[in-house]
N, C-alpha and C positions, 0 to 999 in steps of 0.2 A: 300192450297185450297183458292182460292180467293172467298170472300161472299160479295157482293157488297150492300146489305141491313147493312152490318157495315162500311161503307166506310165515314159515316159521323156522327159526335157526335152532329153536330150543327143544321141538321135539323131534326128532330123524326120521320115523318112520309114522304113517298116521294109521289110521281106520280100526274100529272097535264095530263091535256087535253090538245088536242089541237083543235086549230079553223080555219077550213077551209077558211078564209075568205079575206087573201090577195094573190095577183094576181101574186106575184115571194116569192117561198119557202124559208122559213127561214134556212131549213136545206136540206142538197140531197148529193147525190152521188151513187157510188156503190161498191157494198157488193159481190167479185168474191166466187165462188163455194158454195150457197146458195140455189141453186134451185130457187121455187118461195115461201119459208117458210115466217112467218113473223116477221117481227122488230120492235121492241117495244122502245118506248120513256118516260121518267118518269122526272118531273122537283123535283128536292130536294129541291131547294129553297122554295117552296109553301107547306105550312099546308094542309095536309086532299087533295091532286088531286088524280088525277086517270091515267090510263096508256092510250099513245094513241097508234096506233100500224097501219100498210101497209105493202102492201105484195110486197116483191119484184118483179121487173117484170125475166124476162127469163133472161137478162142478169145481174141481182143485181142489177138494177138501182131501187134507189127509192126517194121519196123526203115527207118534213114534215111542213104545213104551218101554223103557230103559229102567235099569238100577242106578240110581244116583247115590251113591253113597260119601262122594267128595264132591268138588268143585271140577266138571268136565271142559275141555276146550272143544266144542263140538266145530263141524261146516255142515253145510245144509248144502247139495249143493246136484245140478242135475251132468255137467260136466267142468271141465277144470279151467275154463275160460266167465261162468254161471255159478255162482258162489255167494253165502253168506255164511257169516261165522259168530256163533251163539256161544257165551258165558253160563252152562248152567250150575247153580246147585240142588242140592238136597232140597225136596219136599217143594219146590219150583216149576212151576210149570209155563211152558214158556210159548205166546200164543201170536204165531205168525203171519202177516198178511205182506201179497208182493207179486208181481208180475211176472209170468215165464220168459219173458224176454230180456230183463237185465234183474236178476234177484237184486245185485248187492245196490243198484241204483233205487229202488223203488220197496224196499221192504221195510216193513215196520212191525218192534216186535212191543209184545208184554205180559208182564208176567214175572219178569226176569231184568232185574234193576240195574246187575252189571251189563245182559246185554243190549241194552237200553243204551247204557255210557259207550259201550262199544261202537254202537250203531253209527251212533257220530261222529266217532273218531274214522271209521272207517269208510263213511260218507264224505268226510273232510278232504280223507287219502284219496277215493275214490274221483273228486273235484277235480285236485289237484294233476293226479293223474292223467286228465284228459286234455290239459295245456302241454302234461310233457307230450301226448303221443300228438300232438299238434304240430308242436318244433319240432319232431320227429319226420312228419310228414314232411315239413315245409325243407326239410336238408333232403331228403329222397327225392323232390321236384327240384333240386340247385343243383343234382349231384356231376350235372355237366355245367353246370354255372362257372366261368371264370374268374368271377367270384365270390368263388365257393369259401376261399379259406377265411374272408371278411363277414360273410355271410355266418358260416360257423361262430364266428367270436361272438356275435352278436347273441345268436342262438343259445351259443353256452352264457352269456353273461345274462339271458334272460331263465334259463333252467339253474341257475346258482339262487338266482333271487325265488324263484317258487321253491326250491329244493330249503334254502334257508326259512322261509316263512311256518314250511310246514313242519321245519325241523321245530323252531320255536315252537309250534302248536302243542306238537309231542311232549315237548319237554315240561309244558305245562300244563299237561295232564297225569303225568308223573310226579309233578314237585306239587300239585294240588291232591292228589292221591284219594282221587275221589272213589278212585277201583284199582288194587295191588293188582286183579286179575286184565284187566285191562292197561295197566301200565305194562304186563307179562307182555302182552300182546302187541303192545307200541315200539317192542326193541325190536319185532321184526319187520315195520311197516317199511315199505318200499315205493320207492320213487323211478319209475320204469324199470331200470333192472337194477339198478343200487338200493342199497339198503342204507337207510337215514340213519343207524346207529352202528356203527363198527365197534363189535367188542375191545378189539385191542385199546384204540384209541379214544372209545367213550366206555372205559371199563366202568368210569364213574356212575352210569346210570346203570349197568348191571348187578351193579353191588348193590344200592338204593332200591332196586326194586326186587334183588334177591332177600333183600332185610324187609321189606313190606310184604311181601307173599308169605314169608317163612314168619313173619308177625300175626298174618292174619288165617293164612291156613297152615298152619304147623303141621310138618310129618305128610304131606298128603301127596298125590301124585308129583301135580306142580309143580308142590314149594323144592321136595327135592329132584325134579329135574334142572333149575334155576339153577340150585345150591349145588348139585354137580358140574352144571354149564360153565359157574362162576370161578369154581376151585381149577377146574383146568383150562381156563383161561389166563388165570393168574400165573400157570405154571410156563403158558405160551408167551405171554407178555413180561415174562423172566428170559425165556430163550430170545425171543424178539430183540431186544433190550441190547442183548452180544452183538447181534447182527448191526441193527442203529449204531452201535458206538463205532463197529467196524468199518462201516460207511459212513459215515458221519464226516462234518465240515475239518477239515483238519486233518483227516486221518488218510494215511497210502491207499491209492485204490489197489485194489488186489490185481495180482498179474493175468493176462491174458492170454492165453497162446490158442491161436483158432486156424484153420486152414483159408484162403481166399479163393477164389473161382478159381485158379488155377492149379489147386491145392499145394499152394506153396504155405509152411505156418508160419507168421505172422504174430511177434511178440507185441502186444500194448510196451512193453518195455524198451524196446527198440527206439522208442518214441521218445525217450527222455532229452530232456534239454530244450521241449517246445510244450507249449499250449495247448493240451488235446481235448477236445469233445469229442466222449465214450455216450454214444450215442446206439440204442437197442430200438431197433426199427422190424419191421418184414415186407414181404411187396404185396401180403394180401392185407395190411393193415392201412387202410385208410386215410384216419389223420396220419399215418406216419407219413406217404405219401405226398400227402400237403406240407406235412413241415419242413421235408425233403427240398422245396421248392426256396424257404428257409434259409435252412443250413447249406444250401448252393449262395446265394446271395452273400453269406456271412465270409463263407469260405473266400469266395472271391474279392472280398474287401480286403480280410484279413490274415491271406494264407501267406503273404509277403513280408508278415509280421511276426514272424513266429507260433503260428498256429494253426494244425491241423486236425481232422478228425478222422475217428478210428471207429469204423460203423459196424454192429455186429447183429446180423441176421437171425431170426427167429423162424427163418423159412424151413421147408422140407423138401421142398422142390427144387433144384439145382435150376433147370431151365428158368421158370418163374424169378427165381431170385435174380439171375445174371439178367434177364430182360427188365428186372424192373432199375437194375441200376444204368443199362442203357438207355434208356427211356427217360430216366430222369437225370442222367449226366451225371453219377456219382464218379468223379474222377478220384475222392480218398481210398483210404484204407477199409476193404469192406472184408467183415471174414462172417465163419458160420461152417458150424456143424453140422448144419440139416437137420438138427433133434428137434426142432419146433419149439416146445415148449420145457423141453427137459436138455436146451443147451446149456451145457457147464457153466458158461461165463453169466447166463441170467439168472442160475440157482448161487454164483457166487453172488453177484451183486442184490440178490433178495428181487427180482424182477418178478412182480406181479401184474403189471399192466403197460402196455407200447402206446405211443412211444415212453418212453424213458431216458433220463441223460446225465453226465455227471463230468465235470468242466476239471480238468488237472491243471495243475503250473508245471515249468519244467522239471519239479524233483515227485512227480507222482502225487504230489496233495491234493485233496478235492476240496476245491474252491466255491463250485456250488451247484446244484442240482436239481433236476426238471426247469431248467428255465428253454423257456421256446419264444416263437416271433420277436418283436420286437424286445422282450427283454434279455434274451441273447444277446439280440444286436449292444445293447444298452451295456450291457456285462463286457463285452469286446472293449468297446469303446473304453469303457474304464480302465481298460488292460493296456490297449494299446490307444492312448491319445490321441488325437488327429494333430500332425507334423505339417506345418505350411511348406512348402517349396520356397527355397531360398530365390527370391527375385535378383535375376544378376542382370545389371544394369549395363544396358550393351558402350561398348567402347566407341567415342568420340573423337577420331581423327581431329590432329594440328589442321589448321587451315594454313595454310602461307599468304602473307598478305602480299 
């Protein structure tokens, strides 16, 4: 499902007015099997606007007349599922043709050179988009499937390969830098509900395309919304930085004190002298669920080996939680505040997304992190080597002759 209120990370707030006030429209065309409903305009680039909106006439023609005095991010767009998104400048006028039933699949503009370059980028996204909600569908019809969790792998290992493809595409339309303004617009493109550029972690392309817009539109709405985006990013990916090192491979996990169904509390410390998988799960979380089925299998190989795990819930709901460990046979260590998403132990460990996991030795070190299915298994096995049973050769009575 396409939400176009997430389509930009770089502007907060959208919608702009417009002003009736020059003599040939900035923006026009038509909008076929529309009736006479109305179309609505919203500029992303501008803090705090408001929507402007006209009704098409009988045959979809309409037109929108604006001050253009910098480079605008506009949407065209008739609701937030129905969207297309226009690059204008100055003294450009930008001339629309496209169907009222899927704008952003079937529109074509000109007039307007960047959003020409847009159009295809977001045509490309648009493609792409329509295999993820594909596999999306295909795990909603498995979701009683038995095997569902082999089924999933498969799924994600086909959503990694379109997710990478399209990421490549992005990135080289920013390194060919055919439009500063549309590279702007490439750091927010999104792949169902993820976003193909993660500031922290591809700050690189935020800086690169802060230094192309601030090149080519100096001082303008834009360039310094980028150029503030970029600055305190840098400041986040400073703090972030503490966090990483203090979770990081090598380093003590942090201690844990949580209450368990019984509300007895429950030290992670307690635990020293064994093997633990610090495992953040909840019972309405899904894959965690599935991996649950997992880290039972693991446990049971290798809980006789010196290793157990210490599971701490994201739930809010005390019934909900304690049934989902019934249900799935969590015999370890399960605790949980009930705070959902503002549990202590997940704002200690930087927990942004479940499942999540983090492997200790017995002096508290973490060994390694988010490993699940079979590479658990495989990380066990490293830990604890498979020991043959000593064959003891049964005893052979004298015979007397």
């Amino acid at each position: 499902m396409r939400r176009f209120f997430s389509l930009t990370i770089l502007s907060a707030v959208l919608l702009s007015s417009c002003i009736e006030s020059e003599t040939e429209p900035q923006i026009k065309g038509s909008i076929y099997e529309a009736g006479e409903k109305l179309v609505y305009l919203l500029d992303l680039s501008k803090k705090g606007s408001k929507p402007d909106s006209v009704q098409l006439s009988v045959n979809g023609d309409f037109q929108f007349f604006m001050d253009v005095e910098e480079p605008k991010d506009l949407l065209l767009y008739f609701d937030q599922e129905n969207y297309l998104r226009l690059l204008l400048l100055p003294d450009e006028t930008a001339i629309i043709t496209a169907d009222a039933a899927d704008l952003l699949a079937t529109y074509r503009v000109e007039g307007s050179p960047h959003s020409e370059i847009l159009r295809e980028v977001m045509y490309a996204n648009w493609l792409d988009n329509i295999i993820i909600d594909s596999l999306n569908m295909v795990y909603k019809t498995n979701e009683n499937n038995p095997r569902l969790l082999q089924i999933m792998e498969q799924l994600n290992s086909e959503a990694i390969v379109i997710k990478d493809k399209q990421r490549a595409y992005l990135e080289s339309i920013i390194k060919e830098n055919k439009s500063s303004l549309v590279s702007y617009v490439a750091l927010s493109m999104q792949l169902g509900v993820n976003k193909l550029f993660s500031p922290t972690a591809d700050s690189q392309w935020f800086k690169m395309v802060d230094s192309m817009v601030n090149a080519d539109f100096p001082e303008t709405t834009i360039a310094n919304t980028i150029r503030t985006f970029v600055e305190a990013n840098e400041t986040l990916i400073k703090n972030n930085l503490t966090v990483e090192q203090r979770l990081g491979i090598g380093s003590v996990a942090p201690e844990i004190s949580l209450p368990n169904v019984n509300g007895d509390t429950l030290k992670l410390s307690s635990l020293r002298g064994r093997y633990v998988l610090i495992d953040f799960w909840a019972s309405w979380c899904k894959p965690c669920r599935l991996e649950n089925q997992n880290l039972l299998r693991n446990y049971n190989m290798f809980r006789w080996r010196n290793f157990t795990i210490y599971q701490v819930s994201l739930d809010k709901d005390k019934a909900e939680w304690q049934k989902a460990i019934r249900t799935d046979y969590l015999s370890w260590t399960n605790v949980s505040d009930l705070n959902f998403w503002d549990n202590q132990a997940a704002k200690d460990y930087n927990i942004e997304g479940i499942p999540s996991n983090f492997l200790i030795d017995p002096e508290g070190v973490i060994i390694a992190r988010d490993i699940y299915g079979d590479e658990l298994t495989k990380k066990l096995r490293e830990i604890f080597p498979y020991i043959p049973r000593k064959v003891v050769e049964p005893e052979v009575s004298a015979v007397s002759e």
